[in-house]
C-alpha positions as CSV (number, residue, x, y, z in Angstrom):
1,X,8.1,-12.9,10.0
2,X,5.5,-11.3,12.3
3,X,1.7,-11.4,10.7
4,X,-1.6,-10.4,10.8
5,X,-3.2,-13.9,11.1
6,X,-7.0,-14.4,9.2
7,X,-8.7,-12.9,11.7
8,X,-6.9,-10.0,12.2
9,X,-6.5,-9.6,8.2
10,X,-10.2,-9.8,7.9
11,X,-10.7,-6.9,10.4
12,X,-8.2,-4.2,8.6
13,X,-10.3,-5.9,5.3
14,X,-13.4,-4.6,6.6
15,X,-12.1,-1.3,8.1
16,X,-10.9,-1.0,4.5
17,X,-14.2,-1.7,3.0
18,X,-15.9,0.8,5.1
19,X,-13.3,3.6,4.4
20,X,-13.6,2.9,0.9
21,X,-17.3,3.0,0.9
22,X,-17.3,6.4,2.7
23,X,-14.3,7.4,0.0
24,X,-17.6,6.1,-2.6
25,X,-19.8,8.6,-1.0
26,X,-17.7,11.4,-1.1
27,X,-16.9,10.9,-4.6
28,X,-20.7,10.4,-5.8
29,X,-21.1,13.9,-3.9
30,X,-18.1,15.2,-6.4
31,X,-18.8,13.6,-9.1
32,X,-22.6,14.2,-9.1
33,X,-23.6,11.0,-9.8
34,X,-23.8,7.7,-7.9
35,X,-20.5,5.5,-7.5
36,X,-21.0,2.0,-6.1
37,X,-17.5,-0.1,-4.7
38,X,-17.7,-3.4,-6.6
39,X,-15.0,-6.2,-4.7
40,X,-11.8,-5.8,-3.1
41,X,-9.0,-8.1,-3.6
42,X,-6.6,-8.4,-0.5
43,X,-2.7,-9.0,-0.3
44,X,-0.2,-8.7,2.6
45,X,3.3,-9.0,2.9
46,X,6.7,-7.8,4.1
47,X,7.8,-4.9,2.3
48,X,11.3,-6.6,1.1
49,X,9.3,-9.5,-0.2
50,X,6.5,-7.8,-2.3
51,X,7.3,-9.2,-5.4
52,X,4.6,-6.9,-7.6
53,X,3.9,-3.2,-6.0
54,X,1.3,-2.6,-8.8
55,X,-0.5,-4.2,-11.8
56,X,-0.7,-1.0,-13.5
57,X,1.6,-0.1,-16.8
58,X,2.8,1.7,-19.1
59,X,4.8,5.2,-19.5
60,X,2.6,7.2,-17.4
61,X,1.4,6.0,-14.2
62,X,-0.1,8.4,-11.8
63,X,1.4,7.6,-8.8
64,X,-0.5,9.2,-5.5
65,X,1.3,9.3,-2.0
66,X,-0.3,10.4,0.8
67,X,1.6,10.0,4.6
68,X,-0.1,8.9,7.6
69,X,0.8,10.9,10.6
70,X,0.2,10.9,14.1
71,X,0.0,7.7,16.5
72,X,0.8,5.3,13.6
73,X,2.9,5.9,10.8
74,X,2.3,4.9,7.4
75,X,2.1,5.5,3.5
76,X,-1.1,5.6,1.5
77,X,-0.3,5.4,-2.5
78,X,-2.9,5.1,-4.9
79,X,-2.2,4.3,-8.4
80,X,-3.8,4.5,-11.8
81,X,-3.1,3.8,-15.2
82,X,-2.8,7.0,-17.9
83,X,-6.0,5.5,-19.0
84,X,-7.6,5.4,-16.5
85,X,-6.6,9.0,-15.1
86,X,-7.5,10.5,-18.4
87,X,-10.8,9.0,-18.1
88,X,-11.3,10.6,-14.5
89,X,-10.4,13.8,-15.8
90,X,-12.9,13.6,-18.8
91,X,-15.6,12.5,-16.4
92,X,-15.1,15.2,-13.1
93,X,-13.9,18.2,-15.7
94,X,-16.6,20.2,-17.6
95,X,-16.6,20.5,-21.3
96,X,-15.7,24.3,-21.2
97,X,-11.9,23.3,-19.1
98,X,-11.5,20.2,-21.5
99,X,-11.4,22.3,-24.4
100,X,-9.4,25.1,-23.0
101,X,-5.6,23.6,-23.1
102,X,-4.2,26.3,-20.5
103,X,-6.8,25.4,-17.8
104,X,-6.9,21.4,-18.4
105,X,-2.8,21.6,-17.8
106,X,-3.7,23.9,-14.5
107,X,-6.7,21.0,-13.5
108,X,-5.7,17.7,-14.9
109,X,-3.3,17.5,-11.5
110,X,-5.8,19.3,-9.3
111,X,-8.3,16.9,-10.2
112,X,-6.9,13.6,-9.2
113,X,-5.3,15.2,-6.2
114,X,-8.5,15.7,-5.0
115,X,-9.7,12.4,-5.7
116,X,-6.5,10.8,-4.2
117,X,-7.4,12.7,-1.0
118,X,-11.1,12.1,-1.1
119,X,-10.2,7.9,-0.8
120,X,-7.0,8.2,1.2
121,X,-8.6,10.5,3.9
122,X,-11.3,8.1,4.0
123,X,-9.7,5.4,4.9
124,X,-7.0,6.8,7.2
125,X,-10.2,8.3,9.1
126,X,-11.9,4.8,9.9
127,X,-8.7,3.7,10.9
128,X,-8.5,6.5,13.0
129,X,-11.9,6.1,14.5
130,X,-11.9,2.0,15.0
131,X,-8.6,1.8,16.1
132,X,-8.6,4.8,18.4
133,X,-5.6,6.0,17.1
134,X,-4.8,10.0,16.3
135,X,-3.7,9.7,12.7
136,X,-4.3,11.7,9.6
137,X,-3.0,12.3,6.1
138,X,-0.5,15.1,5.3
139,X,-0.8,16.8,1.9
140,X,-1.3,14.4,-1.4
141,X,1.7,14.7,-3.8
142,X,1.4,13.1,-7.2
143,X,4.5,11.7,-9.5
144,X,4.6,10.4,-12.9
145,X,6.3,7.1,-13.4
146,X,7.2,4.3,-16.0
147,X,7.0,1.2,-14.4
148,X,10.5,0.4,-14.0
149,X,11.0,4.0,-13.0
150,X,7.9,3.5,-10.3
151,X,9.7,0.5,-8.6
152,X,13.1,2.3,-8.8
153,X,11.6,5.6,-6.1
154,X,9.5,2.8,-4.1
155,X,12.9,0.7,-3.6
156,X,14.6,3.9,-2.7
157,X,12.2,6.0,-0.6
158,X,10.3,3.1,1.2
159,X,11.8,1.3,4.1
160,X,12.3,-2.4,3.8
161,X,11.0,-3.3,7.1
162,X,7.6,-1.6,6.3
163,X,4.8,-4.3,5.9
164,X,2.5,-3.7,3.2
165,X,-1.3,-4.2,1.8
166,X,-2.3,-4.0,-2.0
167,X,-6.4,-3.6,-3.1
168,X,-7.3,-3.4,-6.2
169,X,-10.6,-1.7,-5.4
170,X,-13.3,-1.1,-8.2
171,X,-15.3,2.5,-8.8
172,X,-18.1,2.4,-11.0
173,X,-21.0,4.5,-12.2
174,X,-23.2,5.2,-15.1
175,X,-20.3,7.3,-16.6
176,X,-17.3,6.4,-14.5
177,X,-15.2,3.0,-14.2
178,X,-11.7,2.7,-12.3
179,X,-9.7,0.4,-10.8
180,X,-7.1,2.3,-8.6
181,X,-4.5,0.1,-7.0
182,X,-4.6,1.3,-2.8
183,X,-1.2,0.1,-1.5
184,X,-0.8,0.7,2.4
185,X,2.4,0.6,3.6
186,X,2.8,0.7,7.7
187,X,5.3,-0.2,10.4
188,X,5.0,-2.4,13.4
189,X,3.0,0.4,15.3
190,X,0.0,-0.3,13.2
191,X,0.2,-3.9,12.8
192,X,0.2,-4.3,17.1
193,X,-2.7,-2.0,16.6
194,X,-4.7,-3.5,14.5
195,X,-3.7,-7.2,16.6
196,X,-5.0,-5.8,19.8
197,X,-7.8,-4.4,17.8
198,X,-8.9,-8.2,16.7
199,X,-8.4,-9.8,20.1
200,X,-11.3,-8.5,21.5
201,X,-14.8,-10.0,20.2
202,X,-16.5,-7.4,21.0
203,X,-14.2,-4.9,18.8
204,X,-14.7,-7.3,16.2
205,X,-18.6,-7.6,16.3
206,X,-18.6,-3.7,15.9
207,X,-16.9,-4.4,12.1
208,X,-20.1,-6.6,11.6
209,X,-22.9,-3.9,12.1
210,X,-20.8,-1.0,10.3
C-alpha cells in the first residue's frame, strides 16, 4: 500500500490546521463571536480498509459532502451528530426564526450548509494555494443518515481505491462547542501531490511560519 510517510502526513496536518483555522475565522465573522480550534486528531488509511468512517451516532446524522474539483479530485464530508447540529442552529439562528416553525424548517438546512461550506472551502483553498494546485469545492449537499444507513451510501458511492483522512476537529466559543468529524477522501493525484510537496525543505519550512 502506497503512503504518506510522517513527514509527508505532518505537512497535509498542518495544511489542515491552517485551513481550519481560516474556516475558525470565517465562522467567528458569522457567528459574531470568537471561535478558537482546540486539537486535531489525525488518521489515514486506504479507503477499503477504514474500519470506522465516523464516531458520530444515532438516527440522525448530518452528513455534509462537498467535491473537490479541478487538478486533484477528492471528497470533503463533514459530519455531526443531531446534537450537535441542533445546537449550531440554536446558536447561528435568531430567536424570532427559532420560534417560527415554517422559517426554522426553510433555515435549519440553510444554516449548516453554510457552515459546511465555510470549513470545507477553507481548507480546499490552502490546499489549493500550498500545493499549487487549481482545485475548488462544488456545491455542499447535505443527507440525513442512521449510522448503518451512513456506511451503507459511503460503501456504495465512494470508490475503494480512494485513500482517506479522518479529524475530529474541535470549535469552541463562549456560546458554541462542536466537534465535527472532517473526512477527506482523495485519489492518487493528491497523495503525489502532497509527496512532492514534502520533498522539498524549503516547501516544508513555509508550513512552519504560516
Amino acid at each position: 500500500m502506497e503512503k504518506l510517510n510522517a513527514k509527508e502526513l505532518n505537512a497535509a496536518k498542518s495544511i489542515i490546521n491552517i485551513g481550519l483555522n481560516k474556516a475558525a475565522t470565517s465562522l467567528s465573522f458569522f457567528m459574531k463571536e470568537e471561535i478558537k480550534i482546540n486539537g486535531l486528531d489525525l488518521r489515514f488509511n486506504r479507503f477499503e480498509n477504514q474500519s470506522d468512517f465516523t464516531g458520530k451516532y444515532g438516527n440522525n446524522i448530518h452528513f455534509l459532502v462537498t467535491e473537490v474539483i479541478g487538478e486533484l479530485k477528492g471528497i470533503c464530508c463533514l459530519i455531526f451528530s443531531e446534537e450537535e447540529a441542533d445546537h449550531l442552529r440554536t446558536v447561528a439562528l435568531p430567536q424570532e426564526i427559532r420560534d417560527n416553525t415554517q422559517l426554522m424548517a426553510e433555515m435549519s438546512d440553510a444554516i449548516m450548509l453554510e457552515v459546511d461550506n465555510i470549513i470545507s472551502a477553507s481548507v480546499i483553498t490552502e490546499f489549493s494555494n500550498i500545493l499549487g494546485h487549481k482545485i475548488y469545492g462544488g456545491v455542499p449537499h447535505l443527507k440525513k443518515f442512521s449510522l448503518s444507513e451512513m456506511e451503507e451510501f459511503v460503501r456504495n458511492n465512494y470508490e475503494k481505491e480512494m485513500y482517506i483522512m479522518n479529524f475530529k476537529s474541535h470549535f469552541a466559543s463562549s456560546k458554541l462547542d462542536f466537534k465535527p468529524d472532517f473526512v477527506w477522501m482523495f485519489d492518487n493525484s493528491f497523495l503525489d501531490s502532497v509527496k512532492d510537496f514534502s520533498s522539498s525543505q524549503s516547501n516544508l519550512k513555509k508550513l512552519e511560519v504560516a
